[in-house]
KOLLUM-221768 format. One record per residue (C-alpha): x, y, z; chain. Coordinates in nm, 3 decimals. Layout:
% KOLLUM-221768
[[X,Y,Z],'A'];
...
***
This chain:
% KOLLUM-221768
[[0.000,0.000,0.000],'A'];
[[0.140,0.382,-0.093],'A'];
[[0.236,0.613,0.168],'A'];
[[-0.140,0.816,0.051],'A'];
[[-0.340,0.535,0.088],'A'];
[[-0.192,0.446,0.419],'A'];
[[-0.248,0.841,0.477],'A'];
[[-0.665,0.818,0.403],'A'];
[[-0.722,0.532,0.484],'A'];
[[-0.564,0.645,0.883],'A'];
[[-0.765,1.030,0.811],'A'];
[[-1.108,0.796,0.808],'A'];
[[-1.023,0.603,1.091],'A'];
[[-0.977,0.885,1.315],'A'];
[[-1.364,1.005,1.220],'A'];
[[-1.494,0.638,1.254],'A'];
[[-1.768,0.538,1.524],'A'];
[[-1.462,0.360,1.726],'A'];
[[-1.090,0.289,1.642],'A'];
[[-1.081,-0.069,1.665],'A'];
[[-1.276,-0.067,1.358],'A'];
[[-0.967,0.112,1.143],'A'];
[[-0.676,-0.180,1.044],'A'];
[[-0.360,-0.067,0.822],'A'];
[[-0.105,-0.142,1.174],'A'];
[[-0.039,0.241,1.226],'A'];
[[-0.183,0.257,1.598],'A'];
[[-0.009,0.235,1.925],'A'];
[[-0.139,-0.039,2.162],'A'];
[[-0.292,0.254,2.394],'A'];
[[-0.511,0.354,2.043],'A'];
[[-0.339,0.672,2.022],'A'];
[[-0.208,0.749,1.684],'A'];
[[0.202,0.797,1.606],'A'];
[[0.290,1.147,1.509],'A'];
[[0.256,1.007,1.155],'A'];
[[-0.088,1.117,1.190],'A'];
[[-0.039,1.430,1.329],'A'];
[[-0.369,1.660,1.262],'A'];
[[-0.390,2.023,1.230],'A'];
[[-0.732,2.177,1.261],'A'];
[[-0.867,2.526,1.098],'A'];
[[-1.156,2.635,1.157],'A'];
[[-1.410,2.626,0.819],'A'];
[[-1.354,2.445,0.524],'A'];
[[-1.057,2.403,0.258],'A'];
[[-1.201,2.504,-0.072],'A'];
[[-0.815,2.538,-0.239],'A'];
[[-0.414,2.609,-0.165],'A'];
[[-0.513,2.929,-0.386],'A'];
[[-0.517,3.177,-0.119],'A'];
[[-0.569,3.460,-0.369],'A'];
[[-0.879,3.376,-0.522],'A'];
[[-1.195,3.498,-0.412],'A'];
[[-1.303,3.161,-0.273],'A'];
[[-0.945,3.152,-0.110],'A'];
[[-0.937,3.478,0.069],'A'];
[[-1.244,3.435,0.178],'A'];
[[-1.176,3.117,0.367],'A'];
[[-0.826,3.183,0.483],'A'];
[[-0.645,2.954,0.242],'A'];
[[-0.305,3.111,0.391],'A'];
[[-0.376,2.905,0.673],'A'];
[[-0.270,2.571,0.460],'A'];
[[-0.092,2.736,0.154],'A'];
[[0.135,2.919,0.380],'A'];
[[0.368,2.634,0.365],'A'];
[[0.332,2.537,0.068],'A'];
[[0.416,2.849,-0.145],'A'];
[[0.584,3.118,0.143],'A'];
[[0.522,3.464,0.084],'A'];
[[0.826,3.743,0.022],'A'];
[[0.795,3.826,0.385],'A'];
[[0.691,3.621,0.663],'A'];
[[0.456,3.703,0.921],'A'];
[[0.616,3.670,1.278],'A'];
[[0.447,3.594,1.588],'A'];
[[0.396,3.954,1.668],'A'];
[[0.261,4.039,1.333],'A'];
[[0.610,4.187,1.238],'A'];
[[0.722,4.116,0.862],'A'];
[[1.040,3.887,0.827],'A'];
[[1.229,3.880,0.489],'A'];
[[1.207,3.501,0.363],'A'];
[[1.568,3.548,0.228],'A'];
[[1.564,3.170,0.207],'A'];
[[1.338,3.188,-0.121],'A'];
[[1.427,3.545,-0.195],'A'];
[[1.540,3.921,-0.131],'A'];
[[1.368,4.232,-0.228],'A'];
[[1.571,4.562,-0.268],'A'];
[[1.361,4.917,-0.320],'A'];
[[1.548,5.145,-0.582],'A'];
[[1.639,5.479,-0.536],'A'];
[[1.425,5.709,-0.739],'A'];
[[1.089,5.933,-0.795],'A'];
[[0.903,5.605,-0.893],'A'];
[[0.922,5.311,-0.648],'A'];
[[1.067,5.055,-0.758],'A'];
[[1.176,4.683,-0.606],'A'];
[[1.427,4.418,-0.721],'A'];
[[1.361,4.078,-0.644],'A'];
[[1.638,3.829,-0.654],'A'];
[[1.532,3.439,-0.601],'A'];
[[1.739,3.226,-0.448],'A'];
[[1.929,2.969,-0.657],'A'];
[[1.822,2.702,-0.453],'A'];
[[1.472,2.764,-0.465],'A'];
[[1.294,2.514,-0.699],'A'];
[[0.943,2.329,-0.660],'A'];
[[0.855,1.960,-0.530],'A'];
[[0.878,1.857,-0.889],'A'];
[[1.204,2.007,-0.900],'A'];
[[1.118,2.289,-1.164],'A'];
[[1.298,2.628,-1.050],'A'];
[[1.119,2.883,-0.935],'A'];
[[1.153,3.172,-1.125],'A'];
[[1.005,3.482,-1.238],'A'];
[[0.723,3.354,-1.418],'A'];
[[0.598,3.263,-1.115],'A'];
[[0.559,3.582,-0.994],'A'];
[[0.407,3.777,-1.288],'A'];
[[0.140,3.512,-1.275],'A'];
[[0.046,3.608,-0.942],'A'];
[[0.125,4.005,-1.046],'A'];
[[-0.122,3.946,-1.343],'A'];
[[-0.399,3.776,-1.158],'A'];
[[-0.349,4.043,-0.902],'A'];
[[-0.363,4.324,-1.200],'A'];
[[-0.672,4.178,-1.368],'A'];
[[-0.907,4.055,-1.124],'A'];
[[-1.253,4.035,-1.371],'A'];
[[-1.037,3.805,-1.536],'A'];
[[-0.851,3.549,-1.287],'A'];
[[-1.125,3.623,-1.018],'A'];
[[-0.910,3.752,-0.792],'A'];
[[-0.872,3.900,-0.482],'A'];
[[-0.509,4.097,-0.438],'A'];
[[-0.628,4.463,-0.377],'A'];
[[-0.231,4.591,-0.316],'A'];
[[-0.131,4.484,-0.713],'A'];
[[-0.393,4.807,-0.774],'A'];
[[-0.069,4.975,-0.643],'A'];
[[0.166,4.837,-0.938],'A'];
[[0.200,4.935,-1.279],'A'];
[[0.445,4.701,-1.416],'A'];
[[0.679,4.340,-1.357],'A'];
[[0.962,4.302,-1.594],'A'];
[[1.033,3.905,-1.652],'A'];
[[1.272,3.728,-1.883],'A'];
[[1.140,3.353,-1.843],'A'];
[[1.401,3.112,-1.675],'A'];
[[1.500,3.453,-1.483],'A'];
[[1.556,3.460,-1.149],'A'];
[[1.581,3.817,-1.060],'A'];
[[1.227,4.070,-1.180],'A'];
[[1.175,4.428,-1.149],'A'];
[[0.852,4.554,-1.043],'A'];
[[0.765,4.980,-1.104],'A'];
[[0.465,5.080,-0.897],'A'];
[[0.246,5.364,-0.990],'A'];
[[0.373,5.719,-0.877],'A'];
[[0.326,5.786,-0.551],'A'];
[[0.194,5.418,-0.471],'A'];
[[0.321,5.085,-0.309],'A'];
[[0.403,5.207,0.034],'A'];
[[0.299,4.893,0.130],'A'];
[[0.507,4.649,-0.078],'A'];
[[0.647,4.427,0.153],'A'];
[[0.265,4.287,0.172],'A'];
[[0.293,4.189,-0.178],'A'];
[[0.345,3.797,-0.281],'A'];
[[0.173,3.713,0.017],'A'];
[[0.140,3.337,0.154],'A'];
[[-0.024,3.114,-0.084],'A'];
[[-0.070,3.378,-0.369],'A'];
[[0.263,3.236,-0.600],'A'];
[[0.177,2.924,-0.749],'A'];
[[0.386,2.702,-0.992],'A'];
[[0.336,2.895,-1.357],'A'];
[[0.530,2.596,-1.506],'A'];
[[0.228,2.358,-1.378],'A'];
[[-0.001,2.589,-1.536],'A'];
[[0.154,2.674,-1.841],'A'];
[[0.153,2.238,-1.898],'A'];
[[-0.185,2.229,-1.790],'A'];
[[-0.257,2.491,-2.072],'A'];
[[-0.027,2.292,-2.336],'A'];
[[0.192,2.628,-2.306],'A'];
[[0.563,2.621,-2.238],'A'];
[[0.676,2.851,-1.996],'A'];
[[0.770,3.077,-2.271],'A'];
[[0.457,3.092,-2.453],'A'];
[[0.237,3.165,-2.077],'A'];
[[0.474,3.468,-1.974],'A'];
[[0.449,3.619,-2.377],'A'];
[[0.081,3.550,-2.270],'A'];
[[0.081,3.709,-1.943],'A'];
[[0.229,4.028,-2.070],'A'];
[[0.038,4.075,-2.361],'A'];
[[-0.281,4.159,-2.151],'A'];
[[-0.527,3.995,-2.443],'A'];
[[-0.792,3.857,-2.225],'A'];
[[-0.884,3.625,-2.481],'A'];
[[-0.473,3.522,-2.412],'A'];
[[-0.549,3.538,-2.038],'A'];
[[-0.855,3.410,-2.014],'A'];
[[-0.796,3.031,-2.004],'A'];
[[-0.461,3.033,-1.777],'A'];
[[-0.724,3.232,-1.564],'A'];
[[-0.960,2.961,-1.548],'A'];
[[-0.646,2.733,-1.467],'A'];
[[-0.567,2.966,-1.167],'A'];
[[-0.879,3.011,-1.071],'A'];
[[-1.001,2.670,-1.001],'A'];
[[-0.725,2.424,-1.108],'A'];
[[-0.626,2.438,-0.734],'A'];
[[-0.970,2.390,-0.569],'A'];
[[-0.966,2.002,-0.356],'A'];
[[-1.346,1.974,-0.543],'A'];
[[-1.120,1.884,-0.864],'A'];
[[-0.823,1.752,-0.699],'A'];
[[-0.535,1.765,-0.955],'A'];
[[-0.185,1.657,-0.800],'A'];
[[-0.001,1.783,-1.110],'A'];
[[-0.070,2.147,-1.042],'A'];
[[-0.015,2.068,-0.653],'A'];
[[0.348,2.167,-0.617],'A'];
[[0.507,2.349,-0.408],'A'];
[[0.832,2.537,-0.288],'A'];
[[0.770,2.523,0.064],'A'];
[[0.871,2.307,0.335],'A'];
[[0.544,2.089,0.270],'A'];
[[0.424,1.923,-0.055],'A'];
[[0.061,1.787,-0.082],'A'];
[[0.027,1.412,-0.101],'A'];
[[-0.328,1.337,-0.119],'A'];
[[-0.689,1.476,-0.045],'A'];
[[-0.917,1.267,0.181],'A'];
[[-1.277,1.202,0.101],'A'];
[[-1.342,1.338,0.484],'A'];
[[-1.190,1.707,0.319],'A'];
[[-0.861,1.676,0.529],'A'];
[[-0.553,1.762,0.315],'A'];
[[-0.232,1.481,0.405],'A'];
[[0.114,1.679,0.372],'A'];
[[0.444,1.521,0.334],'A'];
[[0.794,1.702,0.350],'A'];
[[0.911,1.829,0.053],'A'];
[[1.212,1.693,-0.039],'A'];
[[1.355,1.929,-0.269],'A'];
[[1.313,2.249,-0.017],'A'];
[[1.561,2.468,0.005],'A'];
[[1.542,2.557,0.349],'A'];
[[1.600,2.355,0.715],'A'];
[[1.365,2.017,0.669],'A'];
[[1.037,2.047,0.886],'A'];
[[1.027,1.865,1.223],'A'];
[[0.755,1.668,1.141],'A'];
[[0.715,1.454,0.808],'A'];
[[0.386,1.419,0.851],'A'];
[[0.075,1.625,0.863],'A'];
[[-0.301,1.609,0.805],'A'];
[[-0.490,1.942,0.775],'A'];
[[-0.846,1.878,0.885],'A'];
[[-1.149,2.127,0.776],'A'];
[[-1.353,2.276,1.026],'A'];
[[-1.616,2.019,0.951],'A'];
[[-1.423,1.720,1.114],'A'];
[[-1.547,1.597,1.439],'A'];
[[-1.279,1.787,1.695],'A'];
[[-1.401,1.547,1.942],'A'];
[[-1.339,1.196,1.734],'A'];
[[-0.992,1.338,1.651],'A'];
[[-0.900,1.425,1.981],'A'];
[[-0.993,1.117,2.137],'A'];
[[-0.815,0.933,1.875],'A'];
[[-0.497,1.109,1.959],'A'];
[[-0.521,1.269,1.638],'A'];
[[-0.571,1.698,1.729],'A'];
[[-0.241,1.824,1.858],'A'];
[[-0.345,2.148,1.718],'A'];
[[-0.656,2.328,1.590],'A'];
[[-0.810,2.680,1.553],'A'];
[[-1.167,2.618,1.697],'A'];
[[-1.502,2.818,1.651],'A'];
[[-1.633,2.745,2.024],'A'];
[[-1.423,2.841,2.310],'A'];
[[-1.573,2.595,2.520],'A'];
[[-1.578,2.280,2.267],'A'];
[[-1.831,1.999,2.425],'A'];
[[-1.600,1.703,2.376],'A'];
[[-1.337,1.954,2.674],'A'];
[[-1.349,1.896,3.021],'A'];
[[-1.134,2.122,3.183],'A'];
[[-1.159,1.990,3.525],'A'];
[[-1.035,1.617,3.353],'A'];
[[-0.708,1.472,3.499],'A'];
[[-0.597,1.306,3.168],'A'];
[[-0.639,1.630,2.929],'A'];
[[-0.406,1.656,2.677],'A'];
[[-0.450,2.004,2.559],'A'];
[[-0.460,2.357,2.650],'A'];
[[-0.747,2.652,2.486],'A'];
[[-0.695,2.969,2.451],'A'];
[[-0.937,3.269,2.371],'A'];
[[-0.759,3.565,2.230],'A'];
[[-0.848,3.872,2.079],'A'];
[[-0.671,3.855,1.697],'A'];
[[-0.517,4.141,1.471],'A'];
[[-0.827,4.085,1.204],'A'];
[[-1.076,4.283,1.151],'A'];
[[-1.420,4.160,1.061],'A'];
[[-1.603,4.387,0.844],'A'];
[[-1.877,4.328,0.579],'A'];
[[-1.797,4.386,0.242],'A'];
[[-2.009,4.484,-0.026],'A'];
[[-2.005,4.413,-0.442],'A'];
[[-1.830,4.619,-0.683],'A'];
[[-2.127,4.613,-0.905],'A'];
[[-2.536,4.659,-0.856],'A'];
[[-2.704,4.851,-0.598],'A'];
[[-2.454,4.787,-0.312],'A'];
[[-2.193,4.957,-0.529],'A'];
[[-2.345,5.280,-0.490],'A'];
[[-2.173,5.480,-0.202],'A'];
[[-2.468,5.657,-0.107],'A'];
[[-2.654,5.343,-0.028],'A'];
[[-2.381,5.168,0.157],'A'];
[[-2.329,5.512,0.378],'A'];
[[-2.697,5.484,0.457],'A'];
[[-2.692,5.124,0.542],'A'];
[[-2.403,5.209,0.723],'A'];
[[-2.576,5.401,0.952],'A'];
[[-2.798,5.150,1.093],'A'];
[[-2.519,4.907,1.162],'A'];
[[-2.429,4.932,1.529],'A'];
[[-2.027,4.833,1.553],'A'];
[[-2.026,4.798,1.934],'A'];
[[-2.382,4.572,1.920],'A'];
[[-2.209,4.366,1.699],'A'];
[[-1.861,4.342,1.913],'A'];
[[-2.045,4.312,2.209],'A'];
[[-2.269,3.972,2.107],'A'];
[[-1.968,3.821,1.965],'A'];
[[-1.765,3.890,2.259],'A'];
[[-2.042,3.674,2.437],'A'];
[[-1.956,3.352,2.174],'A'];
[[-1.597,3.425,2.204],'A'];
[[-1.574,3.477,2.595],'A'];
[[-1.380,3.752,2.578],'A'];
[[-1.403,4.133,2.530],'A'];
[[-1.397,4.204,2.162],'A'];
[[-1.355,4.541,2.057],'A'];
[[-1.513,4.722,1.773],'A'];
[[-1.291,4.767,1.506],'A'];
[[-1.362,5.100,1.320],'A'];
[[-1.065,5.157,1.111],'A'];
[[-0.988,5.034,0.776],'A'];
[[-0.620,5.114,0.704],'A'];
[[-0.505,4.970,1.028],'A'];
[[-0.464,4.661,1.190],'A'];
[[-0.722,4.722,1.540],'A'];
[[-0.385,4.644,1.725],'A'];
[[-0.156,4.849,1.574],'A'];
[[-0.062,5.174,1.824],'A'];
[[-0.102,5.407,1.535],'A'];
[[-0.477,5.293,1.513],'A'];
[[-0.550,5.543,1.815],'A'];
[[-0.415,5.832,1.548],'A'];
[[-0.672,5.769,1.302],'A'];
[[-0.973,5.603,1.510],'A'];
[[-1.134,5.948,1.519],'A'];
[[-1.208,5.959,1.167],'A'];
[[-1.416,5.681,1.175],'A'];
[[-1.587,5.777,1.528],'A'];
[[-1.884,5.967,1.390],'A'];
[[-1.955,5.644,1.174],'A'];
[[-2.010,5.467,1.522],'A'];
[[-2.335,5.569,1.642],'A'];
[[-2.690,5.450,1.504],'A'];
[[-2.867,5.737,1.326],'A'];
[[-3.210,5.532,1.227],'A'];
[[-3.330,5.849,1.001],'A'];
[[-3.003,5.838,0.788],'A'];
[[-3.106,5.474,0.761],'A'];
[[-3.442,5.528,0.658],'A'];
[[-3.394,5.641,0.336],'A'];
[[-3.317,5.236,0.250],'A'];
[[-3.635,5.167,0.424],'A'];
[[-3.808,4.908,0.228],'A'];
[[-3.457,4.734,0.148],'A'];
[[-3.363,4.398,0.181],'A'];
[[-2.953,4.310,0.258],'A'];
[[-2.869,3.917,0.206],'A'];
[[-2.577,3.865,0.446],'A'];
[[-2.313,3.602,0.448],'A'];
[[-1.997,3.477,0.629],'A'];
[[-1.798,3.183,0.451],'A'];
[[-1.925,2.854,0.664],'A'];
[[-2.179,2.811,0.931],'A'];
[[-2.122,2.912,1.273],'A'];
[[-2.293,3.045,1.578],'A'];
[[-2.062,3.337,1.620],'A'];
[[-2.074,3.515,1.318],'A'];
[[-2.475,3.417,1.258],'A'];
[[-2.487,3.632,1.591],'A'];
[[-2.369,3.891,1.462],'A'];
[[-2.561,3.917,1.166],'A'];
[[-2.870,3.875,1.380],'A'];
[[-2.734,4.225,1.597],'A'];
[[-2.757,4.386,1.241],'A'];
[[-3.102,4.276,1.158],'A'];
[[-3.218,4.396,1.520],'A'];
[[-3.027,4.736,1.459],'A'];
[[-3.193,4.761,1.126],'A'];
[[-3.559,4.662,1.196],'A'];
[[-3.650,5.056,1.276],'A'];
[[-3.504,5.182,0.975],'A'];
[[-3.708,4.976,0.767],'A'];
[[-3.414,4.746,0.595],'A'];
[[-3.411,4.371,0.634],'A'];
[[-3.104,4.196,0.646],'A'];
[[-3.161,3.823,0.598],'A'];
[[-2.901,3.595,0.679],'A'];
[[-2.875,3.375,0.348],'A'];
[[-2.538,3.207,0.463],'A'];
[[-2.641,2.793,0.414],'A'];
[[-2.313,2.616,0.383],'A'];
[[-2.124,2.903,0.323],'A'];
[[-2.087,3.171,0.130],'A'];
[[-1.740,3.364,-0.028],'A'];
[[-1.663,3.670,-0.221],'A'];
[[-1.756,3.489,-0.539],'A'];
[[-2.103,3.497,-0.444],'A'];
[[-2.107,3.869,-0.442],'A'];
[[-2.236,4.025,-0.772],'A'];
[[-1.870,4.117,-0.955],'A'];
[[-1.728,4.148,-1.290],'A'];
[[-1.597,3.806,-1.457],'A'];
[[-1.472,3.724,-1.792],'A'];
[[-1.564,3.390,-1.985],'A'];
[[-1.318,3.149,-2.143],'A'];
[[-1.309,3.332,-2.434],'A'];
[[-1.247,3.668,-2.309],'A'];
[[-1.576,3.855,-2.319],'A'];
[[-1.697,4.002,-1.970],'A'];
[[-2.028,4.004,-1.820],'A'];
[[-2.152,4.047,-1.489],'A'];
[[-2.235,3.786,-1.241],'A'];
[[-2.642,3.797,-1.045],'A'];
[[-2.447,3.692,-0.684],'A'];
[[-2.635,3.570,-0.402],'A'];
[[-2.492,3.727,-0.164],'A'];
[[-2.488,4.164,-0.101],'A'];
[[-2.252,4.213,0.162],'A'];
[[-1.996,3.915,0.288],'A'];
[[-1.917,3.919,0.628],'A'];
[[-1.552,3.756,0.735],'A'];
[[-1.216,3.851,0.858],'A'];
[[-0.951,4.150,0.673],'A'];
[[-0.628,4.226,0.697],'A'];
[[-0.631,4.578,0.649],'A'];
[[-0.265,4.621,0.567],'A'];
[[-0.347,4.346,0.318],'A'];
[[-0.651,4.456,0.175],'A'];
[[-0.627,4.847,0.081],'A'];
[[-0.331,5.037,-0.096],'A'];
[[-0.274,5.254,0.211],'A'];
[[0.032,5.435,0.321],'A'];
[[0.260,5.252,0.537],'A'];
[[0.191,5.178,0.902],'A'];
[[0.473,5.429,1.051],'A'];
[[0.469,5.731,1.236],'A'];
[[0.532,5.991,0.954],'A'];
[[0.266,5.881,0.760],'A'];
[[-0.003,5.914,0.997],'A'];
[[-0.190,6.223,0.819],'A'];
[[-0.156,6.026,0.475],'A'];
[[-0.319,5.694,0.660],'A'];
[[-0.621,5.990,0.834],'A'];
[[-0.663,6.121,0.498],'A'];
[[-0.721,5.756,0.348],'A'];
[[-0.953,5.639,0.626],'A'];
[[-1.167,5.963,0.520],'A'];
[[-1.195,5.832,0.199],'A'];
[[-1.222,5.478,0.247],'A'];
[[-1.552,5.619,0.517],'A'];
[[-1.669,5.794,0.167],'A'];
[[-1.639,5.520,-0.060],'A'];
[[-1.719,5.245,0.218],'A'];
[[-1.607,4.938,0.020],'A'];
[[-1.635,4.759,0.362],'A'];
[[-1.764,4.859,0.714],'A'];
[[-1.554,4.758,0.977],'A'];
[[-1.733,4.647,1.266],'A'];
[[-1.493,4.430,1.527],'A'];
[[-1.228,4.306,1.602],'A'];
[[-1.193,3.930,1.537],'A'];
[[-1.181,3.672,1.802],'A'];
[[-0.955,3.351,1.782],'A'];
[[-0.978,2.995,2.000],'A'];
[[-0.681,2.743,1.947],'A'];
[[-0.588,2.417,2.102],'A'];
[[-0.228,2.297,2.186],'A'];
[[-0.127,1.972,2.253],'A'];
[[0.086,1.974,2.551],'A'];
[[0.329,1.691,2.358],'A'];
[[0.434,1.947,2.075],'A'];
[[0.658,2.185,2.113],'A'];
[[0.731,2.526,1.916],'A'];
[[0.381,2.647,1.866],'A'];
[[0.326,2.961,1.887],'A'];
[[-0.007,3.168,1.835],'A'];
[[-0.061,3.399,1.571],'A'];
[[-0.374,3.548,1.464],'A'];
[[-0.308,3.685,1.124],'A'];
[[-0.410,3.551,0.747],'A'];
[[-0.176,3.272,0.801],'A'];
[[-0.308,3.119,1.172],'A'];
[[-0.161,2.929,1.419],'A'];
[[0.014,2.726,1.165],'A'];
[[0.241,3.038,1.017],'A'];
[[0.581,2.799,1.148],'A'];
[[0.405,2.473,1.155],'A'];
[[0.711,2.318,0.983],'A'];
[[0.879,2.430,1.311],'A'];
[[0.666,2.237,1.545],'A'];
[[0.792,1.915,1.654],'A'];
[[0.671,1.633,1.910],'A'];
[[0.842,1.653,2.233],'A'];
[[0.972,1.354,2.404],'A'];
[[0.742,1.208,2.729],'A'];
[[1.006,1.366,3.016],'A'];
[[0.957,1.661,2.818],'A'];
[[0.582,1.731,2.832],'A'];
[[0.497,2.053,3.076],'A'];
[[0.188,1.958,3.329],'A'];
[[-0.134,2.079,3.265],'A'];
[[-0.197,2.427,3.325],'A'];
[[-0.572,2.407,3.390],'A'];
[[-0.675,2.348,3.038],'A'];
[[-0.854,2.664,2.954],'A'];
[[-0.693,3.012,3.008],'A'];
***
């Protein structure tokens, strides 16, 4: 039997009635599993590794793809940005017109053992440049004006507009480079022919490598020959229970991961199965106070946290139809009460969310107390401002099902109600932002205009991710003010609250370390690494 059969065939076990039922000789005789079967949980599902699609931003693809295709910079565990100099070095030119060198590392190559090069990048610069076309969702490229490539290169040039791309160490984020040589044979191109492509700007040209990005990368249509990767982790198989099976890559560049092993389970997965089956060492959970926990239990194996993360959750409205209009997302704005909706998801989250006004900032950052004041007369419920929508109805949305979030949609409605506007939660299974109405392009290049089921999507931002902004530093605090004005005029999205985040730890694993950006708790998981039995701390009381 191969190493992914042995893989799925363990991932069902662990979410059978009882264990004894499982065979394949991969369990302990206490019927815990080895750390071949070590399981990582996020909370929601995993749609694809494509974290900058709208289906992938939406869902917080980083949170797998992270190690799979690293970003420029790394987040570190107190948000800070870390140059990946492993993979590759960015250097800003002097001059009028920003301007950044990258230079990739000669080492760096994919699991297939293709070099990564600059082609790799311009795909991800033109998906990011042309989003009615790849269906994107990489608001900082609106910042760039140009990437200059010679395929097989290693080193590429990108020229920002003038006056732009203060924030271009958030560009070629986690999960948003995939392998343009495993697209360009998926679109009987060579490498050649898909960069000529890519900077030609035809969207008849672009148009089917879109659909390739787009979707060739989605688990629904599994395809293991545009699954590879130049991070630490390679996918081996997708199990029919939606968990993703990693293996170490073994032509990475950088220090080999700790563990060989890894299983990424979907919110979806029974927490409760896999942690009695000695299968969750670590997970990002929904509930704070999961059923299948008993703190006061002598034998628990874990500890939960509650924190307050650097996210923002705001709801986010279409680029096209009536929720385009500024005028009517101002008034709706208006009846939308930020600290109703922080305070009823502070009561799912158990502990003291804050609301979140500001878009340009992180709701952690110190300089956020510089520019909150713009957005404090946006605070307060004016019902007769509202009322001009009276008659209205919103559908509202968050990405998967859960109690939290459906809370705070229901603190809208309430809020609404005397204004006359109905917001109806039409979430189901889950909704992204490829449900909002938006501007897409067919395989042969002509564009049209999606109906969307969705008006405004509520889920989790990273503001220095999502708007071309000036740079979070102290000189540029009147340029951030004067952006925050304008983003409160425009109101693409309304940020209501900060957003809260649960995880689990195994006390047997060792370098974990919290982080509650895009990426998650597993931002170094190729860093964690089982810890031997005299090494174990003692319980700390399970729940903090």
């Amino acid at each position: 039997m191969g190493r992914g059969a042995v893989a799925s065939l363990s991932a069902a076990c662990l979410l059978a009635a009882t264990l004894t039922a499982c065979s394949g000789g991969d369990e302990d005789p206490n019927g815990k599993l080895d750390e071949q079967h070590f399981g990582y949980q996020v909370s929601g599902p995993l749609l694809t590794t494509n974290a900058g699609s709208l289906e992938g931003t939406s869902t917080q693809a980083h949170r797998l793809s992270g190690r799979l295709y690293p970003g420029v910079f790394v987040p570190g565990p107190g948000g800070e940005m870390i140059p990946n100099t492993d993979l590759i070095s960015a250097q800003p030119l002097p001059g009028p017109q920003r301007r950044v060198t990258y230079t990739i590392s000669d080492n760096a190559v994919f699991s297939d053992g293709t070099p990564v090069t600059c082609t790799d990048y311009l795909l991800a610069f033109t998906a990011g440049q042309h989003p009615e076309i790849f269906g994107s969702h990489l608001p900082l490229f609106d910042d760039t004006e140009a990437l200059d490539c010679t395929p097989g290169s290693k080193t590429f040039t990108v020229v920002f507009k003038e006056g732009r791309g203060d924030r271009w160490q958030d560009l070629f984020g986690a999960g948003t480079v995939l392998p343009a040589h495993a697209v360009a044979r998926k679109a009987g191109k060579s490498v050649e022919e898909l960069n000529a492509a890519l900077q030609s700007e035809d969207p008849a040209q672009l148009a089917p490598i879109a659909q390739i990005w787009h979707h060739g990368f989605d688990f629904a249509q599994f395809d293991p020959e545009l699954q590879v990767s130049f991070g630490p982790y390679v996918i081996e198989s997708f199990g029919a229970q939606g968990e993703v099976n990693l293996i170490a890559n073994e032509h990475y560049y950088g220090d080999r991961p700790a563990i060989d092993r890894l299983v990424i389970w979907p919110g979806t997965a029974d927490s409760g199965e896999l942690y009695r089956g000695g299968g969750l060492k670590v997970a990002d959970l929904d509930d704070p106070n999961p059923a299948w926990f008993d703190v006061n239990a002598e034998d628990n194996q874990v500890d939960i946290s509650t924190v307050v993360g650097q996210l923002s959750e705001m709801l986010t409205f279409p680029e096209t139809g009536v929720w385009a209009i500024p005028e009517n997302r101002q008034a709706l704005s208006r009846c939308l009460d930020p600290r109703g909706v922080a305070a009823v998801s502070s009561e799912h989250a158990g502990v003291q969310v804050p609301p979140a006004p500001v878009h340009v900032l992180q709701q952690d950052d110190p300089l956020t107390s510089r520019v909150e004041d713009v957005a404090a007369p946006f605070m307060d419920v004016n019902i007769d401002e509202a009322s001009v929508l009276s008659g209205m109805e919103v559908r509202v949305a968050y990405p998967y099902p859960n109690a939290r979030q459906a809370a705070m949609v229901e603190a809208m409605r309430r809020s609404c109600e005397p204004a006359g506007v109905s917001i109806v939660d039409v979430t189901g299974e889950g909704k992204t932002l490829a449900d909002l109405p938006h501007l897409a392009t067919d395989e042969q290049g002509m564009q049209f205009v999606t109906d969307g089921e969705v008006d405004a999507l509520l889920r989790p931002v990273d503001p220095m991710k999502e708007y071309p902004a000036a740079a979070n530093q102290g000189n540029q605090v009147s340029n951030l003010r004067a952006q925050e004005h304008a983003l409160w005029e425009q109101l693409p999205s309304v940020p209501l609250a900060a957003q809260p985040r649960t995880f689990a730890v195994n006390r047997g694993v060792g370098n974990v370390v919290p982080y509650t950006g895009l990426a998650g708790i597993g931002w170094n998981m190729d860093r964690w690494r089982i810890l031997p039995q005299d090494a174990i701390p003692s319980s700390s009381g399970g729940q903090q």
